[in-house]
C-alpha positions in Angstrom: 7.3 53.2 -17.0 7.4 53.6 -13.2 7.1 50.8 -10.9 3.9 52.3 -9.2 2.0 52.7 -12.6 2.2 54.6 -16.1 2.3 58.3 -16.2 -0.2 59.6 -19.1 -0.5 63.0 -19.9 -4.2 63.8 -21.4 -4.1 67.3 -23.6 -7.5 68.6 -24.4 -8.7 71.9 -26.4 -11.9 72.2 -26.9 -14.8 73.6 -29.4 -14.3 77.0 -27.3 -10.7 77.3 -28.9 -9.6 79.1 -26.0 -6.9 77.1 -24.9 -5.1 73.7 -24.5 -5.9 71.8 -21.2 -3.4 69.3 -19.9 -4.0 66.5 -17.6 -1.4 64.4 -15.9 -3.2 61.2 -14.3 -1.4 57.6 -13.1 -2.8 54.2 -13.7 -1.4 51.4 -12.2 -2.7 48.1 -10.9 -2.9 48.4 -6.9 -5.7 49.1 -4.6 -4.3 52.5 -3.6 -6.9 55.1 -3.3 -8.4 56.7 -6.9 -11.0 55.3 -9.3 -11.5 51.6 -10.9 -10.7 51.0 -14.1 -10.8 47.8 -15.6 -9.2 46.1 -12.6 -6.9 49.4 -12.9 -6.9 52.3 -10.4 -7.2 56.2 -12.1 -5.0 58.9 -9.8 -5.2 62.6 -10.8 -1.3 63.9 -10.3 -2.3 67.5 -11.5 -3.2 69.3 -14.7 -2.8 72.7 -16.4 -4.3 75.4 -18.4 -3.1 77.2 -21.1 -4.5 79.9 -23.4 -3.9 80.0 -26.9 -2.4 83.4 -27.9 -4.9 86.2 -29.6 -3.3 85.2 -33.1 -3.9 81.4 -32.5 -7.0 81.7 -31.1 -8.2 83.5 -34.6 -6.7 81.2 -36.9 -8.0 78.6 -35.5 -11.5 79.9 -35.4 -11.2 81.0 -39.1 -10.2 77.5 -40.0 -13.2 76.1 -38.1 -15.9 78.7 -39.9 -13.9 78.7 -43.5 -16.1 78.2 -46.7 -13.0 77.9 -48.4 -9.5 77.1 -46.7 -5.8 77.3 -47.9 -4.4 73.6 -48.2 -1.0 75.0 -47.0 -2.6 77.2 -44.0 -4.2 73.9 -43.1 -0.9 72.2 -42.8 1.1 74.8 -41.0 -1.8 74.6 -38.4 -1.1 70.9 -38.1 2.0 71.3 -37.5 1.8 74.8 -35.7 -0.3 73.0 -32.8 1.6 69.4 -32.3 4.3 72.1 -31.1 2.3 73.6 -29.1 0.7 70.3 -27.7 4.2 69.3 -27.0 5.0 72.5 -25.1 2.2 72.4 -22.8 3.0 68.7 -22.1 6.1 69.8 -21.2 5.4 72.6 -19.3 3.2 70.3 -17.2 5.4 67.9 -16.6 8.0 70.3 -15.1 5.4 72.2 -12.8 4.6 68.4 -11.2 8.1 67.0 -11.6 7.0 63.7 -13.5 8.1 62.5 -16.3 5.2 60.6 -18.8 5.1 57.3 -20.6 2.3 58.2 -22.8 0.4 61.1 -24.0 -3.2 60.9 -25.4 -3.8 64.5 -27.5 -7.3 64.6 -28.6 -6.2 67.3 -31.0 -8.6 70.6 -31.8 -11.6 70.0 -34.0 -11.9 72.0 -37.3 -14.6 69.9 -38.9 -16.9 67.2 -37.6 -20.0 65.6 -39.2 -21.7 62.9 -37.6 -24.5 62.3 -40.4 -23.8 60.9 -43.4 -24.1 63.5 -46.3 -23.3 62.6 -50.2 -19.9 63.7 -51.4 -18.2 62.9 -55.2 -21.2 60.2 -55.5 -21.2 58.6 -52.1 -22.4 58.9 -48.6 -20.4 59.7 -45.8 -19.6 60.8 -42.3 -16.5 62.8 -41.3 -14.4 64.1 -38.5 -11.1 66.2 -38.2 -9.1 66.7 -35.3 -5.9 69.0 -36.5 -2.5 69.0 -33.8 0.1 66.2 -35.6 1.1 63.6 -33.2 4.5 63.1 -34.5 5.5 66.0 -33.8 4.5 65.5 -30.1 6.0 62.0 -30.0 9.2 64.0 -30.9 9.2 67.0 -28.6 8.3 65.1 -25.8 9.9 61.4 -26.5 7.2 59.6 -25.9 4.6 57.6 -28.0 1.1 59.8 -28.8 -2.2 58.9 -29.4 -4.2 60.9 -31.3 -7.0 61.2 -33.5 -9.6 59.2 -31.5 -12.9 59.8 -33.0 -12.4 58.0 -36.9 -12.2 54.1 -35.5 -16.0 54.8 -34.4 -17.4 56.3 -37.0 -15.5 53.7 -39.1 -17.6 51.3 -36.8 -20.8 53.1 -37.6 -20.6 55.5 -35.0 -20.7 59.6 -35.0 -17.2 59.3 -33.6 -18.8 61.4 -30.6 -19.2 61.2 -27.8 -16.1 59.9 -26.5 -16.0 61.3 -23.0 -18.2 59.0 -21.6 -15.7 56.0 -21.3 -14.2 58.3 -18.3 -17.7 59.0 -16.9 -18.7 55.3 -16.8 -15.3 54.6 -14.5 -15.2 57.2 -12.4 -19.1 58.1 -11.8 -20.8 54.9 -11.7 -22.7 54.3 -8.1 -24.2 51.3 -7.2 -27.6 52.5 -6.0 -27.9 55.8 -7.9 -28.8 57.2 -11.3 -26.4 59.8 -12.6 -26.4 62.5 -15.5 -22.8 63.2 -15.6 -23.4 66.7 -18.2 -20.1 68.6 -19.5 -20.9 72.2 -20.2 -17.6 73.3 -23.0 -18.6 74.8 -25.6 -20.7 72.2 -26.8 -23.1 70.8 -23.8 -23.5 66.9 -23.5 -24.6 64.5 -21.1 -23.9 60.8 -20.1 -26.9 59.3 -18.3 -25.7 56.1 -16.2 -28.0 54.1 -14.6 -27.3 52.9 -10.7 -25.3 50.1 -11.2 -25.0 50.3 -15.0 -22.5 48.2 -17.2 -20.9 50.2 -20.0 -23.5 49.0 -22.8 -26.5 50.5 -20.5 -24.8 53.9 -20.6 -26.7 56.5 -23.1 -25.0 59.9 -24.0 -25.4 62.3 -27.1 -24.7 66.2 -27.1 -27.5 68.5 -25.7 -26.9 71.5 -27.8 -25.1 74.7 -27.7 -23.1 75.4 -24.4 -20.7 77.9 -23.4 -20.4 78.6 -27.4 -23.1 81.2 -28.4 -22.9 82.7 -24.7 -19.3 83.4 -25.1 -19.9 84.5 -29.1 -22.8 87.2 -28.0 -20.5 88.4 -25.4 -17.7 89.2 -27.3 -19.9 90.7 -29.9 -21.6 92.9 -27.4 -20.0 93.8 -24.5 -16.4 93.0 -26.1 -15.9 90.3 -23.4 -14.4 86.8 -24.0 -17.1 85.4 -21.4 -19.7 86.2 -19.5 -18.2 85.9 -16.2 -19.9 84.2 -13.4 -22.7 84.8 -15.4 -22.8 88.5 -14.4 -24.4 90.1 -17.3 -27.3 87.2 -17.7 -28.2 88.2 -14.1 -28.8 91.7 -15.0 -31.1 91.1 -18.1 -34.6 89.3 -19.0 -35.0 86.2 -21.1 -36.7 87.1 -24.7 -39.3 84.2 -24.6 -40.3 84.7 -28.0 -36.3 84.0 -29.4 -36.1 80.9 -27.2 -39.3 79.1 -27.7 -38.1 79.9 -31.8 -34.7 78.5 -31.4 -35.3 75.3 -29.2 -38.2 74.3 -31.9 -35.2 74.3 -34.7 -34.3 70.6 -35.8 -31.5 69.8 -34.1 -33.5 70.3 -30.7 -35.8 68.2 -32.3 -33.3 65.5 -33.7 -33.6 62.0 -31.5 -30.5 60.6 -30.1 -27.6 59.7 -30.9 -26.4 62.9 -31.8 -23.5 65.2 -32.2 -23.3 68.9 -32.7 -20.7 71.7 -33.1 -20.0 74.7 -34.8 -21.6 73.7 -37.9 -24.7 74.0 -35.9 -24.2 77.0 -33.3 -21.1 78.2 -34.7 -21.0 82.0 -36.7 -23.9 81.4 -38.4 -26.1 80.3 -35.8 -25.0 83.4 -33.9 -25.6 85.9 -36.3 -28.8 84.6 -37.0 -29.6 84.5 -33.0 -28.2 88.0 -32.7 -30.8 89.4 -35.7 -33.8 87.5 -34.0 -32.8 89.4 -30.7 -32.2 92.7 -32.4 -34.3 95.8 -30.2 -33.4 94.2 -27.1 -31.1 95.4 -24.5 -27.5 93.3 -24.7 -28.0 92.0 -21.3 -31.2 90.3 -22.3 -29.3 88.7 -24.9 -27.0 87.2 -23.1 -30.0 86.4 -20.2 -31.3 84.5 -23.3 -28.3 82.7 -25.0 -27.6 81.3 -21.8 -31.6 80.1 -21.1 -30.8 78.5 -24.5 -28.5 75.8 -22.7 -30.1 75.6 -19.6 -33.3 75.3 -21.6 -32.4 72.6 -24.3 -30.4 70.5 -21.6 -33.0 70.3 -18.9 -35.4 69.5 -22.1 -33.0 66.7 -23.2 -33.0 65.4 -19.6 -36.7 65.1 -19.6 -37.5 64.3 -23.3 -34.8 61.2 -23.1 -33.4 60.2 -20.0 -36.1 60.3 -17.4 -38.7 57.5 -17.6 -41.3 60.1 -17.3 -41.4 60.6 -21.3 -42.9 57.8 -23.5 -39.8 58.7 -25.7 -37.7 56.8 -24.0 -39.4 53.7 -24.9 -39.5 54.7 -28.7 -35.6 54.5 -29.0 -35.7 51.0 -27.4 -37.6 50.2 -30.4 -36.4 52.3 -33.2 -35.3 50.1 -35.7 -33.3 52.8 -37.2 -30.6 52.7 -34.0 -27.9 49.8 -33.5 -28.7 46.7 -31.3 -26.2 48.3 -29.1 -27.8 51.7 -28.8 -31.2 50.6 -28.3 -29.9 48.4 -25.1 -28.8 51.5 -23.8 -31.8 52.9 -23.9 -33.8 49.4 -22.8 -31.7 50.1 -19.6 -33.2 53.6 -19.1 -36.7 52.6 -18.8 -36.9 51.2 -15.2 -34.6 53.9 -13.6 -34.6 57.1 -11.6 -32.2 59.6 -11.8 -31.5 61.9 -9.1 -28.1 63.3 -9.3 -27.0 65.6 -12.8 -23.1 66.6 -11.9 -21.5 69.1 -14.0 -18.6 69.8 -15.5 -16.8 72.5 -18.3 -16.2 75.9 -17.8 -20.0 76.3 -17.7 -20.3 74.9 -14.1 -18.2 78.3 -13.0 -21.8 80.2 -14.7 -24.0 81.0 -11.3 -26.5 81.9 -13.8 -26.2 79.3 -16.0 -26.2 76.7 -13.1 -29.2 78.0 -11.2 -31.4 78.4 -14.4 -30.6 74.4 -14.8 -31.3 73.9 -11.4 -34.1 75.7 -10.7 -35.7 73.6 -14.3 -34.5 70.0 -13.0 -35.9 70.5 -9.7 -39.5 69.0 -10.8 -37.8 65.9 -12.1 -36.4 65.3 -8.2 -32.3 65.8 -9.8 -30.1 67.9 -7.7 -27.3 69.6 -8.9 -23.8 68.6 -8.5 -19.9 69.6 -9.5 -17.8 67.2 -10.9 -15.3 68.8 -8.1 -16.7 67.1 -5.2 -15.4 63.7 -6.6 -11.8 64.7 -7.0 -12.2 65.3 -11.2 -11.6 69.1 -11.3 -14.3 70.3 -14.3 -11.4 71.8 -15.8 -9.6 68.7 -15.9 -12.1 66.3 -17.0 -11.8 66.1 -20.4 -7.9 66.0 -20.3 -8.3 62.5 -18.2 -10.9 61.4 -20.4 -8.3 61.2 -23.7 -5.2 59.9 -21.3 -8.0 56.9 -20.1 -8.5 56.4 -23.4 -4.7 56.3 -24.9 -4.2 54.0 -22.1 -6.6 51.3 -23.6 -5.6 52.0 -27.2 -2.1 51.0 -26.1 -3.1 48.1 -24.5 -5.3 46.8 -27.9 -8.4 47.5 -25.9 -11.7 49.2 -27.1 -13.1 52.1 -25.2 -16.0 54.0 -27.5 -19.3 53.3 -25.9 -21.4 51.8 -28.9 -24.7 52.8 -26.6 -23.4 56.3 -27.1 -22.0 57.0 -30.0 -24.1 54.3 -32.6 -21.1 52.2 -33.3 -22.3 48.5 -34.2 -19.2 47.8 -32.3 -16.1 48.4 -29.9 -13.6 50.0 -31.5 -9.7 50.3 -30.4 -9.4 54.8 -30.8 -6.6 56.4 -32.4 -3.2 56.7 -34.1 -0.4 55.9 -32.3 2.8 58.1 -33.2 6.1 56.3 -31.5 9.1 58.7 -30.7 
């Protein structure tokens, strides 16, 4: 470990599947400039992108959307993407000419269910991140920690979300309310009050985000994105489709709650695509992407502003863990006035002055993630090598008020080289 702090690399891919994200961030106990954490100081030394290849890309998607699966397909793709992992980490670490003491892998999600559902006679809740953190540890010599999200749900959690650990640290203000709201392919917010401690922080996912936008425009226009939100510009929103979809139950679902491609994943977009069908393509798009900006602005309003009785329900829903409904105790005295953004959503002009233009009312401006040195990109790279830095120093870092969890919970699996 160096002298000045330890070296983490964070690696990161997403719901989107379109790539592996690596961040390269330094901890270390001084006051030299960077965010607080814990009595620790967070420095971002650089991070990288890379895509999967075409072939990757699609067997990881048809592992995600599989009815039925090949056991031994399963395994190579285990396997196949700890190598992978390993490569990008070391890629990263000869572009910025460091070397790491630790890397925290969050792995790539083929299966997550946050609600308990009966299985073989009993009631349970699952998760699976895929990426083997041995096989990391070995490539790149280092411990690994991997596998986050099981230790909360094994706490009573959803094992989501996890991201707001990083939020707390590096977006906490003294005197102002923030909605710190990542746009991947999922959208979900953090909502911190001015001055918050960790246990008054509320998040849960919003709903679809980049996910059906990118699925229609492949499907139509043959693109992987909608770039800058180009094609949404140029079409109409179908009211009829969006008023239908945002009145579907997860929309209507209270918080705590996690979503992913079980709900807006192949099927979700085929049925979208059918309840669309005699429009032109560009309205399709105009209204997938209404469908995020819709259903987070709603979110904001419905449960984090105190301008909803709602928000005094979950305080006392006796349904929700002690923890949880302190989090939301902590919501109903304070204003919000800042939502920063971050995922590849924030690059979606469209996107971002739909969500503007519908949080305006509520007095929140609209800010980038950017202007407080955490490139969007980045963000949740740093997020997992925050958290593998408490996991290897025995400390918990779920947020109960977030996730459900009755309790703090040390994340992950460490994998020694």
């Amino acid at each position: 470990m160096s002298k000045s702090g330890m070296i983490i690399a964070g690696v990161m891919s997403g719901t989107s599947a379109d790539g592996i994200d690596v961040a390269l961030i330094q901890i270390a106990e001084s006051k030299a400039h960077g965010r607080r954490a814990r009595g620790h100081t967070i420095g971002l030394l650089g991070h990288m992108h890379f895509p999967y290849a075409a072939k990757v890309r699609a067997g990881i998607l048809a592992a995600m959307n599989a009815e039925q699966a090949r056991v031994a397909e399963l395994a190579r793709l285990n396997f196949l993407l700890g190598e992978l992992y390993a490569d990008a980490v070391l890629a990263t670490q000869r572009r910025y000419r460091v070397k790491v003491d630790l890397v925290g892998c969050h792995g790539q999600t083929l299966y997550h269910q946050g609600e308990g559902q009966s299985f073989l006679g009993r009631k349970i809740c699952t998760t699976w991140q895929t990426g083997e953190g041995a096989v990391i540890a070995a490539r790149v010599g280092v411990p690994v920690v991997s596998d986050f999200r099981p230790a909360d749900m094994a706490a009573g959690g959803k094992g989501a979300p996890l991201v707001p650990y990083l939020d707390y640290l590096w977006f906490r203000e003294a005197r102002i309310g923030r909605i710190v709201q990542n746009i991947g392919g999922i959208a979900n917010l953090t909502a911190i009050p001015a001055g918050a401690r960790t246990e008054e922080v509320v998040a849960f996912d919003t709903g679809p985000g980049n996910m059906v936008i990118d699925a229609v425009t492949q499907e139509l226009f043959g693109k992987a994105f909608d770039r800058d939100g180009k094609l949404a510009a140029s079409g109409e929103v179908i009211q009829p489709v969006l008023a239908r979809l945002l009145s579907g139950a997860f929309f209507r679902a209270k918080p705590p709650k996690t979503a992913g491609r079980e709900e807006f994943g192949r099927e979700f977009v085929a049925e979208f695509l059918r309840s669309c069908r005699g429009g032109r393509k560009q309205d399709v798009v105009a209204t997938a992407t209404a469908l995020t900006a819709r259903s987070i602005a709603e979110a904001v309003q419905r449960y984090v502003t105190t301008r909803n009785s709602k928000v005094n329900s979950k305080v006392k829903d006796p349904t929700l863990s002690q923890k949880t409904r302190q989090g939301w105790g902590a919501l109903k005295s304070v204003g919000f006035r800042e939502i920063i953004l971050s995922g590849g959503g924030a690059r979606n002009a469209t996107l971002v002055g739909m969500l503007a233009e519908l949080l305006a009312p509520l007095g929140i401006v609209v800010r980038f993630s950017d202007e407080f040195g955490l490139p969007s990109e980045a963000k949740e790279a740093v997020a997992f090598a925050v958290l593998a830095y408490e996991t290897w120093n025995q400390r918990a870092s779920n947020v109960p008020s977030a996730t459900g969890a009755k309790r703090g919970a040390v994340l992950g699996k460490i994998s020694y080289a």
